[in-house]
C-alpha positions as CSV (number, residue, x, y, z in Angstrom):
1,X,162.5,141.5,-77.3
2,X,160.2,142.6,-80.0
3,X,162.7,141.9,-83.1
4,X,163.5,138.5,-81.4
5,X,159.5,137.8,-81.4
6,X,158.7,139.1,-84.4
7,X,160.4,136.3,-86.1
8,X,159.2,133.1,-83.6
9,X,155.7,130.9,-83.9
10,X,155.2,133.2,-80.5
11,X,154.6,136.2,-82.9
12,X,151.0,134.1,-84.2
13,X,149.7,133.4,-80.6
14,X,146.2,133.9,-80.5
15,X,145.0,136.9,-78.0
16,X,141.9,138.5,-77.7
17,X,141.5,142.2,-79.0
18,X,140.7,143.8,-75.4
19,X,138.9,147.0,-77.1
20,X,137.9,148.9,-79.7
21,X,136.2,147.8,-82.9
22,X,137.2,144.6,-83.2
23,X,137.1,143.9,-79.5
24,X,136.6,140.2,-79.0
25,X,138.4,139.4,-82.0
26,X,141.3,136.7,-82.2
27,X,144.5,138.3,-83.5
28,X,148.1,137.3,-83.1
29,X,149.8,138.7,-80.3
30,X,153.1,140.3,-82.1
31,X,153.9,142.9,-83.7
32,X,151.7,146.0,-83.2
33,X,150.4,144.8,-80.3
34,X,148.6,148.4,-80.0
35,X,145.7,146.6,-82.3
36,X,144.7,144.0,-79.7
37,X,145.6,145.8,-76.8
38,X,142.7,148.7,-78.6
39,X,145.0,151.9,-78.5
40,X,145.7,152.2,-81.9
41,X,143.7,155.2,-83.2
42,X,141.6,155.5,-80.6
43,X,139.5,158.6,-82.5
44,X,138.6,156.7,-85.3
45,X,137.6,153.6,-83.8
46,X,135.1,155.3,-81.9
47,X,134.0,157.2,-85.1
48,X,133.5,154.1,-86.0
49,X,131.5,152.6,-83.1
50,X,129.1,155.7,-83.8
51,X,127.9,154.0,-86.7
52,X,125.7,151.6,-84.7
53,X,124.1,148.8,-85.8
54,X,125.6,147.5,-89.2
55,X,124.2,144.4,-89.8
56,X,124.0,144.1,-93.3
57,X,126.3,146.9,-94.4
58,X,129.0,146.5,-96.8
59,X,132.1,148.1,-96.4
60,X,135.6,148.9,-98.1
61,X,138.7,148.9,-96.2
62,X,141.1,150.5,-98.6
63,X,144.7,149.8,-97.2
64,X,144.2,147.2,-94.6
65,X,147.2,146.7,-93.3
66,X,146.6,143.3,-90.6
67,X,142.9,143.7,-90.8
68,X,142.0,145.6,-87.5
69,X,139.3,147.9,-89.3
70,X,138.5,144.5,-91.5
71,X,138.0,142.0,-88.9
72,X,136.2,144.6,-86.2
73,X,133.9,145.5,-89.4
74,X,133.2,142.0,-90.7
75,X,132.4,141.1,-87.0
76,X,129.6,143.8,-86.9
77,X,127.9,143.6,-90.2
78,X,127.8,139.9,-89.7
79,X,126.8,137.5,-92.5
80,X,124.2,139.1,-94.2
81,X,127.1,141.9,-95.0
82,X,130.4,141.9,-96.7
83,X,133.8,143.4,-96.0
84,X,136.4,144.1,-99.2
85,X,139.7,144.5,-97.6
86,X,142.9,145.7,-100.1
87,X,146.5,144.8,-98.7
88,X,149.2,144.9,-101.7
89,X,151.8,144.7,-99.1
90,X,152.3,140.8,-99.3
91,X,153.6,140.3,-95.6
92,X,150.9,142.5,-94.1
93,X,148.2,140.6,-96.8
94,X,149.9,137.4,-95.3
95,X,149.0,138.4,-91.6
96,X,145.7,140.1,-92.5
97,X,144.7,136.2,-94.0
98,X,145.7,134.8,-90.6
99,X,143.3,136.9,-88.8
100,X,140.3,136.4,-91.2
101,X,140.9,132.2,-90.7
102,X,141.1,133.5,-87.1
103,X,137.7,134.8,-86.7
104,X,136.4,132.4,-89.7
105,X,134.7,135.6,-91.4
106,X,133.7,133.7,-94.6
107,X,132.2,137.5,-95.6
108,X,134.8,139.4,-95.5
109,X,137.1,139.0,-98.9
110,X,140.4,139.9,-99.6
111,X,142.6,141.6,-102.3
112,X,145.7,141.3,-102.3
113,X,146.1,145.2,-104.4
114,X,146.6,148.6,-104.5
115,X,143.6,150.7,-105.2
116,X,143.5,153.2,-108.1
117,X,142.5,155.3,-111.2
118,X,143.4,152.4,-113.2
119,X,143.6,148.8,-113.0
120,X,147.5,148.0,-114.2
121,X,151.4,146.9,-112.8
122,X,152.8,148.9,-109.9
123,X,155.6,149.4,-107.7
124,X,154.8,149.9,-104.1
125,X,158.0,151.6,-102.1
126,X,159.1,150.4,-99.1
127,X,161.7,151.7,-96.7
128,X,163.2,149.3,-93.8
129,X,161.0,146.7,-92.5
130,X,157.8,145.9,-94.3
131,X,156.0,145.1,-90.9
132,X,155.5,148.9,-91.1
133,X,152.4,150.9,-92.0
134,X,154.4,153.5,-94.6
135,X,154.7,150.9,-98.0
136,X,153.0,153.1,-100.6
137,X,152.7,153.4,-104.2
138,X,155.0,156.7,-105.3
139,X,153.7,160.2,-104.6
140,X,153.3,163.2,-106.9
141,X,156.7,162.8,-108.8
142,X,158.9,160.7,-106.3
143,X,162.0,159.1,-106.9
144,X,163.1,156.0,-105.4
145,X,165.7,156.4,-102.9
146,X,168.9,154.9,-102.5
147,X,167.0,152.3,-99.7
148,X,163.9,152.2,-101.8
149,X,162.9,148.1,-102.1
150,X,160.2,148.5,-104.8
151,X,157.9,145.3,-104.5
152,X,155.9,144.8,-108.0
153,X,151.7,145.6,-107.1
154,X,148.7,145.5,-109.1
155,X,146.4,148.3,-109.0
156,X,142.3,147.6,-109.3
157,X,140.2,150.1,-110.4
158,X,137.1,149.5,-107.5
159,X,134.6,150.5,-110.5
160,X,135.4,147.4,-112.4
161,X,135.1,145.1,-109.5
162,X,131.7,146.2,-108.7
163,X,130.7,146.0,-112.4
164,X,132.4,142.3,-112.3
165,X,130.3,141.4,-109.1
166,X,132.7,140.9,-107.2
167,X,132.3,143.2,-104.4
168,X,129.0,145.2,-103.6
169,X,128.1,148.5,-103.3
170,X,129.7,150.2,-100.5
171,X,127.6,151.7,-97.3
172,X,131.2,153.0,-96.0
173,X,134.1,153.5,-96.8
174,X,137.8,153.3,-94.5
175,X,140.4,154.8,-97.1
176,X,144.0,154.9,-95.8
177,X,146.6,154.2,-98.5
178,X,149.3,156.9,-97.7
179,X,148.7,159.8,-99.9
180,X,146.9,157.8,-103.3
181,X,143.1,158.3,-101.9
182,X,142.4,160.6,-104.3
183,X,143.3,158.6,-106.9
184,X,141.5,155.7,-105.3
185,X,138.5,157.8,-105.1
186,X,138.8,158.8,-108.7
187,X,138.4,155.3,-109.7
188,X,135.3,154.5,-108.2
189,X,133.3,157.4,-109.7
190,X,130.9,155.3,-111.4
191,X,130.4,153.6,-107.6
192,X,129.3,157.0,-106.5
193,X,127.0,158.1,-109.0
194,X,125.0,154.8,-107.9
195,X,125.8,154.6,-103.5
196,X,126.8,157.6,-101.4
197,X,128.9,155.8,-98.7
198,X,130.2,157.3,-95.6
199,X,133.9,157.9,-95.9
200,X,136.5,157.7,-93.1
201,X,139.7,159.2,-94.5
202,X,143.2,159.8,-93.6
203,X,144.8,162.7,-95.4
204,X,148.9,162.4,-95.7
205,X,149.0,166.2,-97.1
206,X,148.4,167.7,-101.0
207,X,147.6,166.8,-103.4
208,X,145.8,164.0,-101.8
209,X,143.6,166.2,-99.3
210,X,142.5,169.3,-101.9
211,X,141.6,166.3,-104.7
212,X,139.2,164.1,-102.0
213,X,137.8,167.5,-101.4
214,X,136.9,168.2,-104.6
215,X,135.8,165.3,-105.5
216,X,133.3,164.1,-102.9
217,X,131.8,168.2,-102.6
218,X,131.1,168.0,-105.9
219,X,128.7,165.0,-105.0
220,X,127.6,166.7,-101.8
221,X,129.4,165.4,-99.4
222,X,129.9,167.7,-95.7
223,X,132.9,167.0,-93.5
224,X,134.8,167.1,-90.3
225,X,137.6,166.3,-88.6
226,X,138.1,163.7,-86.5
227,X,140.0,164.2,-83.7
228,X,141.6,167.1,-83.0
229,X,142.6,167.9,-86.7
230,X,141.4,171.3,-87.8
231,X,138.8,171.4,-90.3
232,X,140.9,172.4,-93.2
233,X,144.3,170.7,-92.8
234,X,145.8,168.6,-95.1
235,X,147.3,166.1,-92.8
236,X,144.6,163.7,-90.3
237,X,141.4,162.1,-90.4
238,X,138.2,163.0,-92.0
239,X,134.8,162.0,-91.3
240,X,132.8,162.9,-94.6
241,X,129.0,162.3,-94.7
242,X,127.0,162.3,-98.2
243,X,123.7,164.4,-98.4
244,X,120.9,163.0,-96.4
């Protein structure tokens, strides 16, 4: 049934987002129905919840994916805020623009790139269907496989955009780009020498983990797991909190 959807009008059928962060939103009812239905990450959402009250805030989401962190986000800071949202993955960017007209959140922008070190071409792997959350730019020294289908990116260093104006500087940050944070992170030094954001991070193993560590102690940052992740591993998500 959910192949046969996934390719009908009955895939973009409005539903409400029962829970969650974004509960309340519109979103389209197929696939990954586990973001309206509010199961998907269930840890972090409420992490996020903790935050309180927003209004105002501007946030990153750094590999959006369809926008659940985006649209929940853009919701609660409301207009006064701003959300930057970063898709390369054109069919998931395609789906994330649906749910922004969706919940008309004129505030929250979208970029349709990888975040980097650098601001240049890319190729971002994919393996099987690209309704999946696993496209990513290559790690540490990876070949492309035999069922590799690279799709051609651009990276953005987040420095330059907040230099250009085109995105403020960030109360919080939700980084998730399988295994490039650090390298994300790395290019928005500048950013941190001006904001200390809150980061919510998902570690995919080393060298992204030890890098994010070292980078954000060195500006002061304290963290802990979310979840049941132990406070040293490599693989999970991170809560990471600048000096007060």
């Amino acid at each position: 049934m959910g192949c046969f959807l996934v390719r009908t009008r009955l895939a973009w059928l409005p539903v409400r987002v029962r829970r969650g962060i974004a509960r309340g939103a519109w979103w389209s009812l197929f696939p990954w129905t586990s973001y309206w239905r509010g199961i998907y990450e269930p840890a972090v959402q409420v992490e996020l919840l903790k935050l309180g009250d927003i209004r105002g805030w501007c946030c990153w989401d750094l590999g959006a994916h369809y926008g659940l962190y985006s649209i929940g986000l853009a919701r609660r800071v409301g207009p006064t805020g701003e959300v930057a949202a970063f898709e390369p993955n054109p069919l998931s960017f395609h789906r994330l623009e649906y749910h922004r007209r969706l919940n008309r959140l004129g505030w929250l922008k979208l970029f349709p790139n990888a975040v980097s070190d650098r601001s240049e071409a890319a190729e971002l792997y994919t393996y099987g269907e690209l309704e999946n959350t696993t496209t990513h730019l290559p790690y540490e020294d990876e070949p492309a496989q035999a069922a590799c289908r690279p799709i051609a990116v651009e990276c953005v260093r987040l420095d330059e955009l907040v230099a250009a104006g085109r995105v403020r500087l960030p109360d919080l940050v939700k980084l998730d780009v399988e295994g490039h944070g650090h390298r994300a992170i790395a290019g928005m030094s500048e950013t941190l020498a001006r904001k200390r954001p809150v980061f919510i991070l998902a570690f995919h193993g080393d060298p992204e983990a030890s890098a994010i560590r070292q980078i954000l102690t060195r500006f002061g940052y304290r963290s802990r797991p979310i979840g049941d992740n132990l406070p040293d591993a490599t693989v999970g998500d991170f809560l990471f909190t600048p000096p007060a």
